[in-house]
Backbone as CSV, one residue per row, in Angstrom:
resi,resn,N_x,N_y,N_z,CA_x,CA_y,CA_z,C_x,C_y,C_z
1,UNK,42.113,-16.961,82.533,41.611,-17.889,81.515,40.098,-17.954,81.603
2,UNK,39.162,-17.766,80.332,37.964,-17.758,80.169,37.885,-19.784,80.211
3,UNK,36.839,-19.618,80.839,36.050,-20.979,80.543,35.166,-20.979,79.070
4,UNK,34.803,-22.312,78.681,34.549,-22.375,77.373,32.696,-21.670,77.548
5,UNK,32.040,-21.641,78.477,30.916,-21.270,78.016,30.796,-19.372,78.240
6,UNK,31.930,-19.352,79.029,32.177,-17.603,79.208,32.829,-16.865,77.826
7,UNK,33.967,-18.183,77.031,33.885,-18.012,75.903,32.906,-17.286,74.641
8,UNK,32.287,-18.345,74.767,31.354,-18.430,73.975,30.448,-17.352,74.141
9,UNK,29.969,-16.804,75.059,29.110,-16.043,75.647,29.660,-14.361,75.145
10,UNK,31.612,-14.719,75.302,32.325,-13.051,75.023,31.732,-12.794,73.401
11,UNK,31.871,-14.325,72.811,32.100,-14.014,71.316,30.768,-13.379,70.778
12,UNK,29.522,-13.886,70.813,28.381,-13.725,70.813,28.433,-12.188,70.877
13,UNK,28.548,-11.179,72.086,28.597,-10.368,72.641,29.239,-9.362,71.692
14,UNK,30.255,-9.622,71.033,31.101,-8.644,70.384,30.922,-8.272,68.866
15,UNK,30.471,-7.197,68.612,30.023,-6.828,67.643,30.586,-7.520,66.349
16,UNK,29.728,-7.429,64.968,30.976,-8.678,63.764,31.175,-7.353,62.658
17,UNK,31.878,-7.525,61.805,32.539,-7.008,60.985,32.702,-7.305,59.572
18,UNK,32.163,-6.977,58.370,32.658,-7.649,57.153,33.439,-6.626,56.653
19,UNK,34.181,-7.956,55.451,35.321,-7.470,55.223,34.519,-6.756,53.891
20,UNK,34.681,-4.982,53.506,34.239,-4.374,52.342,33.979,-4.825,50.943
21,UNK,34.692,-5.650,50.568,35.027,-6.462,48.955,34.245,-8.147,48.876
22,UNK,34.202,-8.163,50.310,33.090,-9.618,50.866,31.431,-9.006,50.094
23,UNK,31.596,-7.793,51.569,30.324,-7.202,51.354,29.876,-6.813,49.787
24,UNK,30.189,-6.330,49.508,29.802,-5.547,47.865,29.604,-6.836,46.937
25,UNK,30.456,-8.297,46.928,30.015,-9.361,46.411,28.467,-9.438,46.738
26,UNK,28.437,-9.878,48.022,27.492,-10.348,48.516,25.704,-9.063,47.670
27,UNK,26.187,-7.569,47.939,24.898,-6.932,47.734,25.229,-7.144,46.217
28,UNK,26.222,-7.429,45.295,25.592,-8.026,43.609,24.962,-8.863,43.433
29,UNK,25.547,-9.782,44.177,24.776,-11.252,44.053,23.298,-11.443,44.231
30,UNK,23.303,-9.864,44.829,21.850,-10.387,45.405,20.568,-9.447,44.809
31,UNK,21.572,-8.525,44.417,20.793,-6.883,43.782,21.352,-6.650,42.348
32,UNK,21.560,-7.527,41.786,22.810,-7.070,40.231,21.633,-6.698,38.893
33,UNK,21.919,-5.305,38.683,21.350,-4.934,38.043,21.704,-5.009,36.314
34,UNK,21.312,-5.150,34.995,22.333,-4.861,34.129,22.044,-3.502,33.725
35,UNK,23.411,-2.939,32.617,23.570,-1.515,32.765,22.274,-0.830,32.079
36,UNK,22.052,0.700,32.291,21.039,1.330,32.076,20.985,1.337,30.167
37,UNK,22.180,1.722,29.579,21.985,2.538,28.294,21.337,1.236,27.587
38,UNK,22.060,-0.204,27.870,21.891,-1.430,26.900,20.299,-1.511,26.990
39,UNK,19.622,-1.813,28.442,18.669,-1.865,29.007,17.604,-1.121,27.793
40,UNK,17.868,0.621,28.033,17.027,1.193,27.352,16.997,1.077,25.542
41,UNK,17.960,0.450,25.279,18.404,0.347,23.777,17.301,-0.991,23.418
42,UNK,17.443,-1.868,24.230,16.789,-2.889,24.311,15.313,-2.953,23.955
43,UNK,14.929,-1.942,25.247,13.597,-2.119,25.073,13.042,-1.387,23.711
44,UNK,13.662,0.025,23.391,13.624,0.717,22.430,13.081,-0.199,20.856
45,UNK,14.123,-1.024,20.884,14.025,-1.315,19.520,12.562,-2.682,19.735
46,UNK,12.626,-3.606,21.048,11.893,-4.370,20.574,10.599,-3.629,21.245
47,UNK,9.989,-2.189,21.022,8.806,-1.941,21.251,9.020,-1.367,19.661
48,UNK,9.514,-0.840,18.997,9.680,-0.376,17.598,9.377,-1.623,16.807
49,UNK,9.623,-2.615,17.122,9.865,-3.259,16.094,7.953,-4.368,16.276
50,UNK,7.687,-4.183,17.639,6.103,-4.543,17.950,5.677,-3.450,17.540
51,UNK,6.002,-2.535,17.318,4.582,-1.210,16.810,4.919,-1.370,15.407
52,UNK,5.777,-1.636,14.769,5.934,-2.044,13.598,4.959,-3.405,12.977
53,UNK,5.056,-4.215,13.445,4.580,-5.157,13.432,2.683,-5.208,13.397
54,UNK,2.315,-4.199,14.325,1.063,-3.740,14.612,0.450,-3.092,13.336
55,UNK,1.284,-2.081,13.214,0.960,-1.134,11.661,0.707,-2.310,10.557
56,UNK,1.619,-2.985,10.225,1.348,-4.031,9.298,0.236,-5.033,9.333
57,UNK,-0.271,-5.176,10.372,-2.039,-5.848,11.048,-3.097,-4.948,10.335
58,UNK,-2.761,-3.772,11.100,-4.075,-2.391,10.725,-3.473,-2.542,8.831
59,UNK,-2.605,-2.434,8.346,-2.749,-2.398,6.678,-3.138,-3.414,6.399
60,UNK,-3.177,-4.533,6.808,-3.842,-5.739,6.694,-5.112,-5.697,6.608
61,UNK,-5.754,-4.832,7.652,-7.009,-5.089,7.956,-7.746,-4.024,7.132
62,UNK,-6.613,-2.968,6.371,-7.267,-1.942,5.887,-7.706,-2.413,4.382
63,UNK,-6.610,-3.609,3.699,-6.613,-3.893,2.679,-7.841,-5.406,2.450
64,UNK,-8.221,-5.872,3.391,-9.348,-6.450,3.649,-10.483,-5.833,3.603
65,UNK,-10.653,-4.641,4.046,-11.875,-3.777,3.873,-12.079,-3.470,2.459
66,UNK,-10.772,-2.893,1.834,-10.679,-2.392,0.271,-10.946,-3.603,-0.764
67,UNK,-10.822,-5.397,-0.110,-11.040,-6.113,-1.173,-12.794,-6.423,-0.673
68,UNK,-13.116,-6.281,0.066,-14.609,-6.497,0.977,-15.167,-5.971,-0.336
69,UNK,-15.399,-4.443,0.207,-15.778,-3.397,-0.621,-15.462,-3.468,-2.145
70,UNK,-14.270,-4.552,-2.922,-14.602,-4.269,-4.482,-15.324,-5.932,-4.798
71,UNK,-15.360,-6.762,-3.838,-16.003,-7.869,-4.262,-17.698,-7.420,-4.103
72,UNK,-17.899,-6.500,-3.425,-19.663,-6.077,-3.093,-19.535,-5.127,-4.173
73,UNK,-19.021,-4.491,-4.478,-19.194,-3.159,-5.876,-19.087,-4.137,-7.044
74,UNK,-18.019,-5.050,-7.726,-18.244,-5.691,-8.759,-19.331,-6.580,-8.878
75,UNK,-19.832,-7.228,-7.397,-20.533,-8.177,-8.171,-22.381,-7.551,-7.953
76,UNK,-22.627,-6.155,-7.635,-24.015,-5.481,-7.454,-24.763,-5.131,-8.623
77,UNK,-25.476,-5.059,-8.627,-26.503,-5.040,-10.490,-25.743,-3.478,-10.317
78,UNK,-25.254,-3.822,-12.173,-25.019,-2.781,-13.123,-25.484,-1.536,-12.459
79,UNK,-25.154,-0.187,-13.075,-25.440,1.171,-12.119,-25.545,1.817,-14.326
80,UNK,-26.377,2.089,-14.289,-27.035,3.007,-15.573,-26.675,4.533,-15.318
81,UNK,-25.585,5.016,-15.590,-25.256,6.110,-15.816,-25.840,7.637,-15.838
82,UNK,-27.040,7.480,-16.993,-27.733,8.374,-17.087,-29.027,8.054,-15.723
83,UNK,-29.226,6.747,-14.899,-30.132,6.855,-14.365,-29.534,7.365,-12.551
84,UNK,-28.421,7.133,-12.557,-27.165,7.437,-11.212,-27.113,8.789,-11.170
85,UNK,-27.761,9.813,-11.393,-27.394,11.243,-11.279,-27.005,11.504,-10.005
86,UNK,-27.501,11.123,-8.774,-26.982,11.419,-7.052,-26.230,11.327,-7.004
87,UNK,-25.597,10.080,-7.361,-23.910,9.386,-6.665,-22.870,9.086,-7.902
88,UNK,-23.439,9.556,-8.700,-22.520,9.159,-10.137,-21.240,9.978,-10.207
89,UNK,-21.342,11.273,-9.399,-20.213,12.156,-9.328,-19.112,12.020,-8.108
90,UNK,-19.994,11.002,-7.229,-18.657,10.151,-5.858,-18.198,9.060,-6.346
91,UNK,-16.303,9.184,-6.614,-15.907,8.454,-7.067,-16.142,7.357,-6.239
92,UNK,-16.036,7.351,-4.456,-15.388,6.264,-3.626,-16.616,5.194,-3.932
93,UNK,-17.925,5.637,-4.576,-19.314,5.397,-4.097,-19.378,4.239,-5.850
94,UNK,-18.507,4.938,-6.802,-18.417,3.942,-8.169,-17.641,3.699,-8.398
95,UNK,-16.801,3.512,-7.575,-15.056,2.923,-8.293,-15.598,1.189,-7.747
96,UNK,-14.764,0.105,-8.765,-15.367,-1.029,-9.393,-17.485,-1.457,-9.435
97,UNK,-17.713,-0.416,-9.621,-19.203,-0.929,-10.081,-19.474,-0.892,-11.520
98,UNK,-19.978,-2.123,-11.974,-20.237,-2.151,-13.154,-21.026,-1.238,-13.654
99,UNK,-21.147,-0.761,-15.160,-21.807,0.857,-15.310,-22.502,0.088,-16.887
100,UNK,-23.524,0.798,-17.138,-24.194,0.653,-18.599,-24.332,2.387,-18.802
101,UNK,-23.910,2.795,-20.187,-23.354,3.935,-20.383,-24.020,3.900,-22.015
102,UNK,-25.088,4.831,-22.022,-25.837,4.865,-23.157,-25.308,6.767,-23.661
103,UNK,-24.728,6.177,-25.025,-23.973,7.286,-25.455,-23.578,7.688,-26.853
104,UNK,-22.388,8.217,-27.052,-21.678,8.087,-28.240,-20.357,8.628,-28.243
105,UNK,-19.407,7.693,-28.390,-18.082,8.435,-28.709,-17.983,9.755,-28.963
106,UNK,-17.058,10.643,-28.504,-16.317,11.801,-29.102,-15.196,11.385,-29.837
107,UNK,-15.906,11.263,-31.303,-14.630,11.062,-31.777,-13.391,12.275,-32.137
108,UNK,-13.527,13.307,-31.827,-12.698,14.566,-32.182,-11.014,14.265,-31.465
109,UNK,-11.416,13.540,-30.050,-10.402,13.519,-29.422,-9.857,11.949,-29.135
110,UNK,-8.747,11.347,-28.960,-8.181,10.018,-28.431,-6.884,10.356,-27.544
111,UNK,-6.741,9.808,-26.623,-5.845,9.946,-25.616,-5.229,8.912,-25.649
112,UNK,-3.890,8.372,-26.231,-2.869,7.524,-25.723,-1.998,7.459,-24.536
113,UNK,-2.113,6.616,-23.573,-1.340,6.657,-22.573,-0.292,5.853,-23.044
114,UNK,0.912,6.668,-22.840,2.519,6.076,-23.357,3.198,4.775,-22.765
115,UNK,3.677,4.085,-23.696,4.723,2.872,-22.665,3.908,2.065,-21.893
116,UNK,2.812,1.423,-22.339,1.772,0.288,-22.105,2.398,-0.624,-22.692
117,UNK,3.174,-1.830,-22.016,3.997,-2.945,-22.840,2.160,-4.063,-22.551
118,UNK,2.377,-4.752,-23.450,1.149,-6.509,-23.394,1.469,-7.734,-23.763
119,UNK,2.329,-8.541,-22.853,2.483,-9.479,-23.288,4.233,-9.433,-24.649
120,UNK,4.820,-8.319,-23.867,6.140,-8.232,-24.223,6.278,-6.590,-25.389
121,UNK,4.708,-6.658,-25.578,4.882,-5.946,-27.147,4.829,-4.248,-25.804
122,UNK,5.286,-3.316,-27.164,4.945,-1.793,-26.901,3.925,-1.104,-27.465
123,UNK,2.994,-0.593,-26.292,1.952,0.661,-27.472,1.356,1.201,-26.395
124,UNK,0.183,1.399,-26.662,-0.770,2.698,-25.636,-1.760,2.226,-25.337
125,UNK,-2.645,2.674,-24.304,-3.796,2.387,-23.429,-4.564,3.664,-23.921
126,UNK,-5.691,3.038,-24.384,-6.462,4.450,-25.529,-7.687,4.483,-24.466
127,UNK,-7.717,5.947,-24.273,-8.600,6.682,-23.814,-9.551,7.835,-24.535
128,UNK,-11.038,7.361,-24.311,-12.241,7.972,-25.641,-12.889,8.969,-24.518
129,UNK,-13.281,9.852,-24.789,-14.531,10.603,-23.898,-15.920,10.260,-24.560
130,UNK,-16.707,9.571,-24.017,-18.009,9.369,-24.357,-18.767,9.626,-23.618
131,UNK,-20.092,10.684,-24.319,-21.001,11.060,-24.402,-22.403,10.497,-23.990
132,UNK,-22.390,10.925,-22.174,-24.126,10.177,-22.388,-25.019,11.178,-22.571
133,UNK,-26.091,10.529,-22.784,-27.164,11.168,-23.439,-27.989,12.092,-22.544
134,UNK,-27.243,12.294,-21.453,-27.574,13.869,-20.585,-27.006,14.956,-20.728
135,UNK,-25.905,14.670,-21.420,-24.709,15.527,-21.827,-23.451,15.119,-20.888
136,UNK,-23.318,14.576,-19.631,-22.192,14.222,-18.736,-21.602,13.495,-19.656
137,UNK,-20.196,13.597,-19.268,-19.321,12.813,-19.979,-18.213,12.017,-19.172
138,UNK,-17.765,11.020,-19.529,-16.718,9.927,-19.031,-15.833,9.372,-19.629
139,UNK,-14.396,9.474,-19.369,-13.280,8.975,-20.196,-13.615,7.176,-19.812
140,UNK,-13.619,6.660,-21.061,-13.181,5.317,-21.326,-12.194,4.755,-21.580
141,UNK,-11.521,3.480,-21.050,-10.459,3.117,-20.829,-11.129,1.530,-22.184
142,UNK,-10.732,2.398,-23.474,-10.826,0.837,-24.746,-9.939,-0.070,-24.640
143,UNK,-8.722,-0.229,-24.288,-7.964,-1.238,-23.894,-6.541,-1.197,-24.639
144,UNK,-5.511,-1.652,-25.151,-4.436,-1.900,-25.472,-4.100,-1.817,-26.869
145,UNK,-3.555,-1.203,-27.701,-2.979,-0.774,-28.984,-1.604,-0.942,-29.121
146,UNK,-1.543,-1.675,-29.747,-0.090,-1.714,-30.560,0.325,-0.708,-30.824
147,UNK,2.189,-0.059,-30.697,2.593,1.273,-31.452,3.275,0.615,-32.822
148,UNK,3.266,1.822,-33.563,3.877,1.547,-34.737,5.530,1.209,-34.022
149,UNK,6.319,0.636,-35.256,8.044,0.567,-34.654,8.508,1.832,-35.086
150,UNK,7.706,2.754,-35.572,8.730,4.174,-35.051,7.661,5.318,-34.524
151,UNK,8.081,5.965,-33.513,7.186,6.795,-33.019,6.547,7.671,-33.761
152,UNK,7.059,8.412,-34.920,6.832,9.332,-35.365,5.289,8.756,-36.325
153,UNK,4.959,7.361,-36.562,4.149,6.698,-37.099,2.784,7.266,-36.216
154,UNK,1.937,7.154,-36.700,0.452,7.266,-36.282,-0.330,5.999,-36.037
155,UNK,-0.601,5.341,-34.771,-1.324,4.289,-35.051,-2.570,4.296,-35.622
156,UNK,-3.470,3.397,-35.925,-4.655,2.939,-35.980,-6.023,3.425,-35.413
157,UNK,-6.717,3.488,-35.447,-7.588,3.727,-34.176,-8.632,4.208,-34.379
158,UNK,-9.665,3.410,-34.939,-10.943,3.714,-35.462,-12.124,4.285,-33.920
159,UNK,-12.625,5.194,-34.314,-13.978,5.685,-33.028,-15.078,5.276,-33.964
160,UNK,-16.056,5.053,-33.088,-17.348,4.891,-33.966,-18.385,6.275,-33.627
161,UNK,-19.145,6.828,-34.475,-19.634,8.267,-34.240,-21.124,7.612,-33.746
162,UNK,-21.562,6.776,-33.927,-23.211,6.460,-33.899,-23.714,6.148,-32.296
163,UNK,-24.583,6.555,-32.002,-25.314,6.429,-30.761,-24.907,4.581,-30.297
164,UNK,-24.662,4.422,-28.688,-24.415,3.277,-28.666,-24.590,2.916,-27.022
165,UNK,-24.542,1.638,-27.053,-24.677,1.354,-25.641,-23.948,0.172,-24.926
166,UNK,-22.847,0.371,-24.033,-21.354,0.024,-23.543,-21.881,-0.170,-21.991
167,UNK,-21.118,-1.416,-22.199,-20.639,-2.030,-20.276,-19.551,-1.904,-20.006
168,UNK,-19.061,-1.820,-18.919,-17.905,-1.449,-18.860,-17.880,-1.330,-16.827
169,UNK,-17.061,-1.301,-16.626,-16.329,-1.144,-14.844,-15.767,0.176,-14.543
170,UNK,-16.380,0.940,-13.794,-15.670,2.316,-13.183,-14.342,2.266,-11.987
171,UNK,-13.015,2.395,-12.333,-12.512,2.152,-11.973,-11.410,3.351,-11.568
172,UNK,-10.695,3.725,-11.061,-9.914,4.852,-10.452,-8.680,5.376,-11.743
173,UNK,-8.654,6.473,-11.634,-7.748,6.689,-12.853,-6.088,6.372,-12.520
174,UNK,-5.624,5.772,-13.645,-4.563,4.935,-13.856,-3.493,5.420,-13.380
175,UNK,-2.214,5.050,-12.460,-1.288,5.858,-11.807,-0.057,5.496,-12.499
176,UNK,0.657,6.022,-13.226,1.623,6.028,-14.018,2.954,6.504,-13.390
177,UNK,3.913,6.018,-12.273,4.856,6.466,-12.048,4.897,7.764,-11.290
178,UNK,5.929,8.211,-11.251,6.042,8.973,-10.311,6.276,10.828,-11.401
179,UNK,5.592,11.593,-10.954,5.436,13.078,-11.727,6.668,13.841,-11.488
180,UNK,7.651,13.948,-12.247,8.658,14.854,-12.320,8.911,15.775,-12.925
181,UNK,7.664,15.793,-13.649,7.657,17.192,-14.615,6.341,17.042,-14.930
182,UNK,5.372,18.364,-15.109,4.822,18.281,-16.137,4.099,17.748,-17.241
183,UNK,3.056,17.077,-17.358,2.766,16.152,-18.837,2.442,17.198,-19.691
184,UNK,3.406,17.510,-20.783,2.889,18.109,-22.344,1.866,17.300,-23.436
185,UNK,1.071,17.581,-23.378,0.359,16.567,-24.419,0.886,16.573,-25.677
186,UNK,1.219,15.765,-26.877,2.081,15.779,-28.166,0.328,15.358,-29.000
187,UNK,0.516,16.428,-29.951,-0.812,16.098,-31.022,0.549,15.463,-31.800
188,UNK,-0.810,14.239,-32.383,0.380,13.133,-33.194,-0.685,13.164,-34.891
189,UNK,-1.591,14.371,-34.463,-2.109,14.026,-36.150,-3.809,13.507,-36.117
190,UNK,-4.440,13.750,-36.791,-5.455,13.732,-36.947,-6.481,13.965,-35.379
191,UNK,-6.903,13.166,-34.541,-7.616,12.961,-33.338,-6.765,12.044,-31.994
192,UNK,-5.670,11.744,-32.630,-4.911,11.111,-31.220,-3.277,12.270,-30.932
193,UNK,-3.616,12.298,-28.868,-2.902,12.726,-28.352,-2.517,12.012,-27.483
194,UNK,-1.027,12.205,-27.490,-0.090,11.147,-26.700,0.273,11.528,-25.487
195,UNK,0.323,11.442,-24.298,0.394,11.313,-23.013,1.024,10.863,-22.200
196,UNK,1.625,11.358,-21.254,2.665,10.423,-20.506,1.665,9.685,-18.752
197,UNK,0.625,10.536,-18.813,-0.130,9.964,-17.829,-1.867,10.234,-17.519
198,UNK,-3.031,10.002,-17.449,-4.498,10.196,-17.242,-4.433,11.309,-16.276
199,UNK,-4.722,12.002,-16.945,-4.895,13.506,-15.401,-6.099,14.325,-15.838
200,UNK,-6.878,13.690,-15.311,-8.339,14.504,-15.267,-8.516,15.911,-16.126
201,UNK,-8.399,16.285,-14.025,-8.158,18.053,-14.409,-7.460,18.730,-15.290
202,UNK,-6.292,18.134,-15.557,-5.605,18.565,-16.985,-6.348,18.786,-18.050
203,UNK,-6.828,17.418,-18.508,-7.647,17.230,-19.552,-8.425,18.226,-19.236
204,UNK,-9.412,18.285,-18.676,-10.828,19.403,-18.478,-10.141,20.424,-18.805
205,UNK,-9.255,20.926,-18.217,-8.549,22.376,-18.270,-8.318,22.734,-19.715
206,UNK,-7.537,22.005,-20.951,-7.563,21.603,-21.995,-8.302,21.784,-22.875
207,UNK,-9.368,20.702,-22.691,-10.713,20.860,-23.583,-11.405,21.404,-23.123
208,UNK,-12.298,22.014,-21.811,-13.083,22.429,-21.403,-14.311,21.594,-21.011
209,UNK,-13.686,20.179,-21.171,-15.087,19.407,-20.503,-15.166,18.892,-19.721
210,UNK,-16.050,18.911,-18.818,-16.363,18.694,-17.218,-16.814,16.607,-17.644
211,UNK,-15.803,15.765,-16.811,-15.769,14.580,-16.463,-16.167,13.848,-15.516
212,UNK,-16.521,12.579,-15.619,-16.986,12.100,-14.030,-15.553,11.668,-13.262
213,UNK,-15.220,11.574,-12.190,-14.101,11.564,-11.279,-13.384,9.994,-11.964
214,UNK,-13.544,9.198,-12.448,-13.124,8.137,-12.814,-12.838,7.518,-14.171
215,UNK,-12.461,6.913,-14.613,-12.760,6.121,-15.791,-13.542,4.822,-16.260
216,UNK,-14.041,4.281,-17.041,-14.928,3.336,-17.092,-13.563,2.443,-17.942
217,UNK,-14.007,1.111,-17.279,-12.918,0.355,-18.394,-14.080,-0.663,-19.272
218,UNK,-13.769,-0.589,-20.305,-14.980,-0.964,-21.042,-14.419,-2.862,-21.341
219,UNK,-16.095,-3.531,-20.929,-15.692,-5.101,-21.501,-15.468,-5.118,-22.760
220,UNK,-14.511,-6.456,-22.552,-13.782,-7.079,-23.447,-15.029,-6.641,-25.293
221,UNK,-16.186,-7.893,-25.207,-17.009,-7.119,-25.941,-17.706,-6.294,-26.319
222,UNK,-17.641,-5.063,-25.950,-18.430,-3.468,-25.876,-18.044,-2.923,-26.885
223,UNK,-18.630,-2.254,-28.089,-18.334,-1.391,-28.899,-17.160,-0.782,-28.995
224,UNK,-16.127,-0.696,-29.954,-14.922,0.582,-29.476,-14.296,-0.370,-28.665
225,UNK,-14.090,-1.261,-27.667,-13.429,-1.935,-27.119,-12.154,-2.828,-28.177
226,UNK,-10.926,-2.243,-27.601,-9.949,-2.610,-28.374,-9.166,-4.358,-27.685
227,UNK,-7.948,-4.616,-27.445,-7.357,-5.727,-26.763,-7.593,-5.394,-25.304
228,UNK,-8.014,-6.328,-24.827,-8.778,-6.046,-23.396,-6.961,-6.681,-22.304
229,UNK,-7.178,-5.850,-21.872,-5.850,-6.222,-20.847,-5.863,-5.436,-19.091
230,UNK,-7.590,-6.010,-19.079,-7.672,-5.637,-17.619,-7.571,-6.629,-16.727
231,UNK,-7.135,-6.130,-15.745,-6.709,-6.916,-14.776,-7.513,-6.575,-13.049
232,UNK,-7.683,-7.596,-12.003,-8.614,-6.822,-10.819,-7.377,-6.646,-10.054
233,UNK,-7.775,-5.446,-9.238,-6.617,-4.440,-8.210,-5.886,-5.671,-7.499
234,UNK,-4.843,-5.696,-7.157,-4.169,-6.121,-6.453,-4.072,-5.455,-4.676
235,UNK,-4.718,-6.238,-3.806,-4.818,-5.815,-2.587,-3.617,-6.142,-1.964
236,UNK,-3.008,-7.375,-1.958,-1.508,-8.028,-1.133,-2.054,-7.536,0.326
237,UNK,-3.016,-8.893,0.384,-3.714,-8.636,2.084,-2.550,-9.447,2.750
238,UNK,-1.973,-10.438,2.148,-1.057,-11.779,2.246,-0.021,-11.093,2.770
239,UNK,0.963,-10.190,2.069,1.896,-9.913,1.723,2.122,-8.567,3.577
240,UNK,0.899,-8.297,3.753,1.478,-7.195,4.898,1.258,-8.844,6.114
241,UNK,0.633,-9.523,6.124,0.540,-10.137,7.250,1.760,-11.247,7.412
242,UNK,2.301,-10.821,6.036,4.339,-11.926,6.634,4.898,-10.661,6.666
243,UNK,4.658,-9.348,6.199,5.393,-8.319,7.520,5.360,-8.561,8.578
244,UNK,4.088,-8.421,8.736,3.587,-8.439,10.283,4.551,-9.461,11.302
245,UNK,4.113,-10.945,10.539,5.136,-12.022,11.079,6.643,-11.855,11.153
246,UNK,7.065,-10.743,10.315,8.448,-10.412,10.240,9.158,-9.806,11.458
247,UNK,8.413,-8.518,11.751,8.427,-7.567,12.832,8.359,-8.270,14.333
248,UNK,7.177,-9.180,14.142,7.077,-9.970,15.666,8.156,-10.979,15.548
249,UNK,8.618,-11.626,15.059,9.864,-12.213,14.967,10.895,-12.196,14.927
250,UNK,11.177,-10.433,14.587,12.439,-10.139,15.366,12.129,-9.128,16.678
251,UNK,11.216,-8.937,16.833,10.886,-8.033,18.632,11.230,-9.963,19.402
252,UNK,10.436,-10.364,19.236,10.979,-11.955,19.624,12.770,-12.320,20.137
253,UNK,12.970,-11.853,18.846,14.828,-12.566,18.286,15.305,-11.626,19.938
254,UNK,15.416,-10.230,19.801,15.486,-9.035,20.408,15.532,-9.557,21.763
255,UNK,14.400,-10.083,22.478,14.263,-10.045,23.539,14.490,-11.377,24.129
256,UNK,14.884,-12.346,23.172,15.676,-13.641,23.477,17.096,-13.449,23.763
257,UNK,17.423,-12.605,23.058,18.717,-12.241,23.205,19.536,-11.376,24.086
258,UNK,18.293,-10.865,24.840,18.568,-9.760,25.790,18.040,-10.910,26.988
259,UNK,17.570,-11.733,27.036,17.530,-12.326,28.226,18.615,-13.552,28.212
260,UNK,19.010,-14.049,26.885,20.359,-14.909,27.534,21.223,-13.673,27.702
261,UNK,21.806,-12.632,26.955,23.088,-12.124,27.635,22.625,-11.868,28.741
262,UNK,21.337,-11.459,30.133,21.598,-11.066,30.982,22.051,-11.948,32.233
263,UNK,21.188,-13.266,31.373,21.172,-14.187,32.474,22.796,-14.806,32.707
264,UNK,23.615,-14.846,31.360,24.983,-15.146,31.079,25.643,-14.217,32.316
265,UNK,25.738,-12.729,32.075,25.915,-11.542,32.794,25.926,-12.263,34.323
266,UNK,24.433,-12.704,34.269,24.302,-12.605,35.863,25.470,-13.917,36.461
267,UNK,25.093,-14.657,35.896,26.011,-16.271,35.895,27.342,-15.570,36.202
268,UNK,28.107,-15.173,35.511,29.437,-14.422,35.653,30.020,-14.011,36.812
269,UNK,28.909,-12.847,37.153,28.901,-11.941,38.245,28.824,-12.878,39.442
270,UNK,27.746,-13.362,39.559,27.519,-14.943,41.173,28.953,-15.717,41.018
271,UNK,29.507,-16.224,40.119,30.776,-16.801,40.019,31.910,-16.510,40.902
272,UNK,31.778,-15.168,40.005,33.043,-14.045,40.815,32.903,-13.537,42.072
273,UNK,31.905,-13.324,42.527,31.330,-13.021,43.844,31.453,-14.255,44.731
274,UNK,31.199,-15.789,44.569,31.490,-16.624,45.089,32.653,-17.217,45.756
């Protein structure tokens, strides 16, 4: 018979033992990882959905520059056409600067751009080539025309031939949908041709006359100026920065949700292990 402190002394002494299914609780509880694929799915989407979010900042910030730049071009003294010979041929350098354009209609030619609705009605956006008095020339954007109610009708559309002098805004040529074919020009009779879209080089190719990169949209009161139905560019600086808020709000949602299921996960696991 052991005495109690020889006891005590054997037990100490003798190596201990866990039981395998003890053990393996014990290293979850303490090391529990969650699984790899969810993990990487996880992070995947809420770094996609922050670089998403980012892009929509930089268009933000790009479309801030583009309204910077047309509030300093519209509101800079007038740019005289015939006196602009350096920079008159860079569009990026006159798109919205106001222009004084000492000239005269070509009246030989009129360009209708097709399917211009105003205020509910249907007709065309009439385009003049006028003549400055260096010989350069620039399509003008006169403004809004009623169509007749049957196509085959000829509208209206007086040019004036006499030397003249027009204000007007240089502005980027007009983007009409998406090109799936081809524009055929339709002669409709006397000096107007109908159009399904403004294409420069076309035109030049056409007539043979060399244009400045843009169009002028002529004020409301300017000679030849028909129903004025201009409008200033639409930037939607607003509109990318509740993207923006969109994207970070669900990388957010994402990673709220990946930290209650893990912490749930973990809760589970300590339970069962307990």
């Amino acid at each position: 018979m052991l005495g109690r402190r020889q006891y005590i002394l054997f037990n100490c002494s003798r190596p201990r033992y866990f039981h395998p299914a003890r053990r393996s609780h014990q290293v979850m509880r303490l090391h529990f990882n969650p699984l790899l694929l969810p993990s990487l799915a996880a992070l995947a989407v809420f770094l996609l959905f922050l670089r998403l979010g980012f892009w929509q900042l930089d268009r933000a910030e790009e479309k801030l520059a583009l309204q910077t730049g047309y509030q300093n071009h519209i509101n800079a003294a007038p740019v005289d056409l015939r006196q602009a010979v350096p920079h008159r041929n860079q569009a990026d350098r006159m798109h919205w600067r106001r222009c004084i354009l000492d000239g005269r209609y070509d009246a030989h030619r009129t360009f209708l751009l097709d399917n211009q609705v105003y205020r509910g009605a249907v007709g065309y956006q009439v385009f003049s080539r006028f003549i400055l008095q260096d010989g350069a020339s620039v399509l003008v954007d006169r403004g809004w025309a009623a169509a007749p109610e049957s196509r085959s009708e000829v509208p209206q559309i007086n040019t004036a031939a006499e030397r003249l002098t027009l204000a007007g805004v240089a502005k980027p040529v007009p983007v009409t949908g998406i090109e799936l074919a081809p524009d055929t020009p339709e002669n409709m009779g006397g000096n107007l041709i109908r159009v399904q879209r403004i294409d420069l080089a076309q035109i030049a190719a056409q007539t043979g006359w060399t244009l400045l990169p843009y169009v002028v949209r002529l004020d409301p009161d300017a000679a030849g100026a028909l129903v004025w139905n201009g409008t200033e560019p639409g930037f939607n600086r607003e509109r990318h920065l509740g993207y923006a808020f969109q994207w970070f709000a669900l990388a957010a949602t994402v990673l709220v949700i990946y930290v209650v299921l893990y912490r749930k996960k973990r809760r589970a696991t300590n339970t069962a292990g307990s």
